[in-house]
C-alpha positions in Angstrom: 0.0 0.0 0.0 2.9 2.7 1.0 4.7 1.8 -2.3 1.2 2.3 -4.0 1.1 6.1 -2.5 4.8 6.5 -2.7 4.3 5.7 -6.6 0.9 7.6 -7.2 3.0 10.5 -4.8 5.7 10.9 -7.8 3.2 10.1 -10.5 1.1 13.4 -9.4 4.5 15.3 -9.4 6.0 14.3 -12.4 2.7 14.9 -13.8 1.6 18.8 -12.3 5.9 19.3 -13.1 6.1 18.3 -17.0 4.0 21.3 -18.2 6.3 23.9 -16.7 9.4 21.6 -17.4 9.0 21.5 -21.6 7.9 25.2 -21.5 11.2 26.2 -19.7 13.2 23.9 -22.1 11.2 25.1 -25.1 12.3 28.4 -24.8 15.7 30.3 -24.3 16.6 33.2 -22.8 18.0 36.5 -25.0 20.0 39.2 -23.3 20.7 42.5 -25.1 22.6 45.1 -24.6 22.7 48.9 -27.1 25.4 51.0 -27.3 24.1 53.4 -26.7 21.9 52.0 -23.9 18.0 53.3 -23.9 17.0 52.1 -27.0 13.9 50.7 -28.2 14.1 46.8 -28.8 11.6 44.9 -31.1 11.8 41.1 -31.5 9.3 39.6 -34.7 8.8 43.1 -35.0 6.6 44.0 -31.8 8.2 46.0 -29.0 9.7 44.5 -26.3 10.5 47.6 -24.0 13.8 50.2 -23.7 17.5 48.7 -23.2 19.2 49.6 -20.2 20.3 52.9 -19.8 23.7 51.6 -17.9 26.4 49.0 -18.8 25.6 47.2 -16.0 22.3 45.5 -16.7 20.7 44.1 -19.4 17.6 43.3 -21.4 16.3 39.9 -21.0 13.1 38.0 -22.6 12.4 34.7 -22.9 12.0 33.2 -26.3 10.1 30.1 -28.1 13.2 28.2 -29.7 13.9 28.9 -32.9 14.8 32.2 -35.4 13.9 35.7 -34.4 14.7 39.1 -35.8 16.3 41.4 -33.6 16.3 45.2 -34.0 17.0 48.4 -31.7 15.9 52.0 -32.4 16.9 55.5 -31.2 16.4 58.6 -32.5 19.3 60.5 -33.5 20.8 56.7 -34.4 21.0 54.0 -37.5 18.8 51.4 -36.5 20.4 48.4 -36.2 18.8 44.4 -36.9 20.0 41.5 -36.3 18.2 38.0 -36.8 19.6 35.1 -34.8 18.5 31.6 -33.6 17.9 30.8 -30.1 18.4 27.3 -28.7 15.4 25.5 -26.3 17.7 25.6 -22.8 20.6 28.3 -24.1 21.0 31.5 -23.1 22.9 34.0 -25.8 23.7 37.4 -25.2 24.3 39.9 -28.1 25.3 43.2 -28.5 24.2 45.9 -30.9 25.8 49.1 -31.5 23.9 51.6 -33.0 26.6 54.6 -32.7 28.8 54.3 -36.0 31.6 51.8 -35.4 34.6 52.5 -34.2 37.3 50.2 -36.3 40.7 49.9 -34.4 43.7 48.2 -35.1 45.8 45.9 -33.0 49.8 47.7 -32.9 52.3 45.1 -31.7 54.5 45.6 -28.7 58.0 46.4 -29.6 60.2 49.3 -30.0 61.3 51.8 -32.0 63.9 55.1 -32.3 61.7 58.0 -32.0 62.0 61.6 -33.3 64.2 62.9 -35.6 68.2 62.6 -37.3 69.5 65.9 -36.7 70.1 65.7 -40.5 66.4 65.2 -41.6 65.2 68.2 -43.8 63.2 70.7 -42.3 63.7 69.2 -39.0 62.9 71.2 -36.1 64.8 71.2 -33.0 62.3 69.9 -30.4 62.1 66.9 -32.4 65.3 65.1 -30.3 66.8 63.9 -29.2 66.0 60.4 -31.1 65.7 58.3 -28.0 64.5 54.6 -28.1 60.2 53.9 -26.6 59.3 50.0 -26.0 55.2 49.5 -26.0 53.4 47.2 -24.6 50.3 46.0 -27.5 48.2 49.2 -28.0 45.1 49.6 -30.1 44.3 52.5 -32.5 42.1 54.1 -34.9 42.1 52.6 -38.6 40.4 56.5 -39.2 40.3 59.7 -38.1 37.1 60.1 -35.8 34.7 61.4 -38.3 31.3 63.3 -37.8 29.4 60.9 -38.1 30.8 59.4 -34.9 31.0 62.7 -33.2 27.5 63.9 -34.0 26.5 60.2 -32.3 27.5 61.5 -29.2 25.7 64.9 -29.4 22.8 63.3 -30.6 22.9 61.3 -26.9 23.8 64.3 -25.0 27.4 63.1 -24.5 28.7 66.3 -25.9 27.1 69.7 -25.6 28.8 71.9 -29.2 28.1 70.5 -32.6 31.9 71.2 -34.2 31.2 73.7 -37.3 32.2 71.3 -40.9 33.2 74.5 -42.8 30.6 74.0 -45.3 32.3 71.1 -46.3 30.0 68.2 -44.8 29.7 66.0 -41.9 29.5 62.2 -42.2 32.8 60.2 -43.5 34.5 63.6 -43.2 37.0 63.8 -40.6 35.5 65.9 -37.3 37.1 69.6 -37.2 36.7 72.3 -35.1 37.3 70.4 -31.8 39.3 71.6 -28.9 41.3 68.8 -26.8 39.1 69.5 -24.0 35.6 68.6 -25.9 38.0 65.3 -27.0 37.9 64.4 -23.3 33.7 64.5 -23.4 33.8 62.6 -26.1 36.0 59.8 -24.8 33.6 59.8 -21.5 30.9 59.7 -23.6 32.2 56.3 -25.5 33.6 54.8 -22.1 30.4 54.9 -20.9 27.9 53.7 -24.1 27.3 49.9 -22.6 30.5 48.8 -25.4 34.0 48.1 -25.1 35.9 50.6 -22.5 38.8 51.7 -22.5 39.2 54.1 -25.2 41.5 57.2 -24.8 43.7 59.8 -26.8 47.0 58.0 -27.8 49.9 59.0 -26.3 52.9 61.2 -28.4 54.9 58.0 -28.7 52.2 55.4 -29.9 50.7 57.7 -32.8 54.4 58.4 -33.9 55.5 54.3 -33.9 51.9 53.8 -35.3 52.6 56.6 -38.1 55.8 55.2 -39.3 54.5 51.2 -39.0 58.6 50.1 -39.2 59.8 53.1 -41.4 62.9 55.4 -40.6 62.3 58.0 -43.4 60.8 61.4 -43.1 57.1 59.7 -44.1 55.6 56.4 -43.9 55.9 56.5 -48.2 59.7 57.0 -48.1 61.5 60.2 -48.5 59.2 62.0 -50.0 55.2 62.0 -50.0 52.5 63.1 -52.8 49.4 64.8 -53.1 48.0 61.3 -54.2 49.1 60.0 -51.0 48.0 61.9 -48.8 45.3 65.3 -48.2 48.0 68.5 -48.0 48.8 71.8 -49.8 50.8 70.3 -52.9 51.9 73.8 -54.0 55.1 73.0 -51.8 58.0 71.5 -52.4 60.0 69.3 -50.1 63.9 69.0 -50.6 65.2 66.3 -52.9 61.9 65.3 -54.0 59.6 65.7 -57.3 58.3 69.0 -58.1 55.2 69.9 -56.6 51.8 69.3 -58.2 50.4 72.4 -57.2 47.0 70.1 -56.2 45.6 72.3 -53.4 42.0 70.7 -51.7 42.0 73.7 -49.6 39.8 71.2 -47.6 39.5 67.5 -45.5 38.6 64.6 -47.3 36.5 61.5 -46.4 38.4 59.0 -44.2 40.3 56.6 -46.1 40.2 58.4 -49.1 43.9 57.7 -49.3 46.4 54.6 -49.3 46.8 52.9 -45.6 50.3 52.6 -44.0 51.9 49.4 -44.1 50.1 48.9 -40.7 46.4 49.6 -42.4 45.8 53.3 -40.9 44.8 55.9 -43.3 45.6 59.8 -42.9 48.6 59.7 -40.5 49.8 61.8 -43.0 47.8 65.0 -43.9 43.6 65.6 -43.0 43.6 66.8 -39.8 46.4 67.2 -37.5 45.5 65.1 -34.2 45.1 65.7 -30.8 47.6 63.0 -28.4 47.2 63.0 -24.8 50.6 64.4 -23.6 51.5 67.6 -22.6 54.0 70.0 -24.6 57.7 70.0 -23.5 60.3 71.7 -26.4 62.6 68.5 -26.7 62.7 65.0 -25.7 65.1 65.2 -22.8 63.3 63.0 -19.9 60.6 62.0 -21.9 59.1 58.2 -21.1 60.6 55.5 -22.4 57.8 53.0 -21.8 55.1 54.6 -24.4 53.0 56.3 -21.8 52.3 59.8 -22.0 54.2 62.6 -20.8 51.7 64.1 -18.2 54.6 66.7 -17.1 55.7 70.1 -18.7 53.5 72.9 -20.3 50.3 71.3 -20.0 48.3 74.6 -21.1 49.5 73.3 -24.8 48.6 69.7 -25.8 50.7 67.9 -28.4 49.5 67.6 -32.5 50.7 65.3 -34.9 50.5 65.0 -38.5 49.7 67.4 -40.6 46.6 68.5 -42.3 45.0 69.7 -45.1 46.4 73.3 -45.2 49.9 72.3 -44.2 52.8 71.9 -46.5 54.8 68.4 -47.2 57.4 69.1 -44.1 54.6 68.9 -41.5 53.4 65.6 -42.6 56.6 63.8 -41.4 56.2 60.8 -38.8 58.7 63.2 -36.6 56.9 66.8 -36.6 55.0 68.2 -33.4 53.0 71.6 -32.9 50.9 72.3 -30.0 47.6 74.2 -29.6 45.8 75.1 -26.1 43.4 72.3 -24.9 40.2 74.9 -25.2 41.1 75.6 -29.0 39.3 73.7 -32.0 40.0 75.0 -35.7 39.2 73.6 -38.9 42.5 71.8 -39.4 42.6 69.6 -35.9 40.5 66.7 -35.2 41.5 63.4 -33.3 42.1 59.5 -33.3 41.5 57.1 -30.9 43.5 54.7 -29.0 42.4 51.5 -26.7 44.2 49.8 -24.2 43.5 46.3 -24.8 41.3 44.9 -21.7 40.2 48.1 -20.8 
């Protein structure tokens, strides 16, 4: 009689348990996060409800196995969709960006001889002494930050002043008009989306190794650079090379719109010159030797590097530096990003 009961006892169980037991394993679970984070999620195109507005929590729904469709909206944003399968029993957890994407490339450790020979033409004294840097693995912009990435941040409130594009339009176009300062709200900004962390100016050191990508000579081309290599005035000459070919854009150009570097960055040469974290010191003497940046010295001028649009070909070599106060934006200085990897 007891094992009668004790088997109509788990019979009842098992029976009143199945129901909820092949509804939980008939369904997985889907956890989303949005960079930027309060955005409107739709799965099988009904509304779902907002993703979170921090990186620290998520959206989660439950799903009936099988394929689903994905897509999160904010205004001011591309829309973004993705369709995906979910697994009875599985738990997947995606991530949609709807801020343009940042693309970075992974530099090496390693070391290098920075600045300049004391015999390079047009070489300017606070470019030495040459002094060797060692990095530890760095990541960096493949692109100048462009507009379109900038004006992703206004459009979240991240960053107060739309940058004035000269007339010359926003979108691909590098960002101009930028002071070093409105850099840093930027970089908070992008810290702080619900992606990857860890983003930051690069230091004086990184965007110099990056810019010459194993190269001793004046430019990452060689000796000498041309106006179909990179975006400068080409009514200049530069010593020992071909005439000039008087091509004069008298403006940026779309990202990429030139050859890479034999490391795949575009526009180390030419564009925009580029804000770098460090502070301004006239030479190299007790500069870091480890890569980092050199947070000592004149720090009401931050350092810029590569040349731009209105310079001539001497201020697109890997080795020259000019400064500008961090409050001060102009139509020839924009920015790249770095990433410590991990961060």
């Amino acid at each position: 009689m007891s094992q009668c009961l004790r088997f109509f006892s788990l019979t009842c169980l098992v029976s009143m348990l199945t129901p909820a037991a092949l509804a939980d394993t008939a369904q997985g679970l889907l956890a989303v996060f949005t960079m930027p984070g309060d955005a409107s999620i739709y799965v099988d195109g009904q509304r779902k409800g907002n993703s979170p507005a921090s990186q620290h929590e998520t959206f989660k729904i439950h799903l009936p196995e099988g394929e689903h469709t994905l897509r999160a909206e904010k205004d001011g944003f591309d829309a973004v969709e993705r369709t995906l399968f979910i697994g009875a029993g599985t738990e997947k957890t995606v991530k949609l960006s709807l801020a343009p994407e940042i693309e970075m490339v992974a530099i090496e450790g390693g070391c290098f001889i920075m600045g300049s020979a004391e015999d390079e033409n047009e070489r300017d004294r606070d470019e030495g002494p040459q002094h060797e840097v060692c990095f530890q693995p760095f990541e960096i912009g493949r692109y100048e930050l462009t507009f379109a990435q900038w004006d992703a941040c206004v459009a979240d409130g991240g960053c107060e002043k739309i940058p004035s594009d000269e007339g010359w339009g926003r979108g691909q176009r590098p960002v101009i008009n930028i002071s070093w300062q409105q850099a840093q709200e930027y970089l908070k900004w992008l810290n702080n989306c619900g992606g990857q962390t860890g983003y930051r100016l690069p230091t004086e050191a990184e965007w110099e190794y990056a810019a010459r990508a194993g190269t001793t000579t004046p430019f990452s081309t060689g000796e000498c650079i041309s106006t179909d290599q990179a975006n400068f005035d080409g009514t200049f000459e530069y010593a020992g090379c071909p005439e000039p070919t008087n091509l004069d854009l008298h403006q940026t150009q779309p990202v990429g719109s030139y050859p890479p570097n034999a490391w795949g960055l575009y526009d180390m040469h030419g564009n925009v010159n580029e804000f770098v974290a460090d502070c301004w010191n006239d030479s190299y003497h007790g500069a870091p030797e480890d890569g980092s940046a050199w947070l000592a010295g004149n720090c009401t001028r931050r350092v810029l590097r590569g040349g731009s649009w209105y310079g001539d070909p001497g201020y697109l070599r890997s080795a020259y530096r000019c400064r500008s106060g961090p409050a001060f934006g102009h139509r020839t200085i924009g920015l790249r990003l770095a990433r410590t990897p991990g961060g």
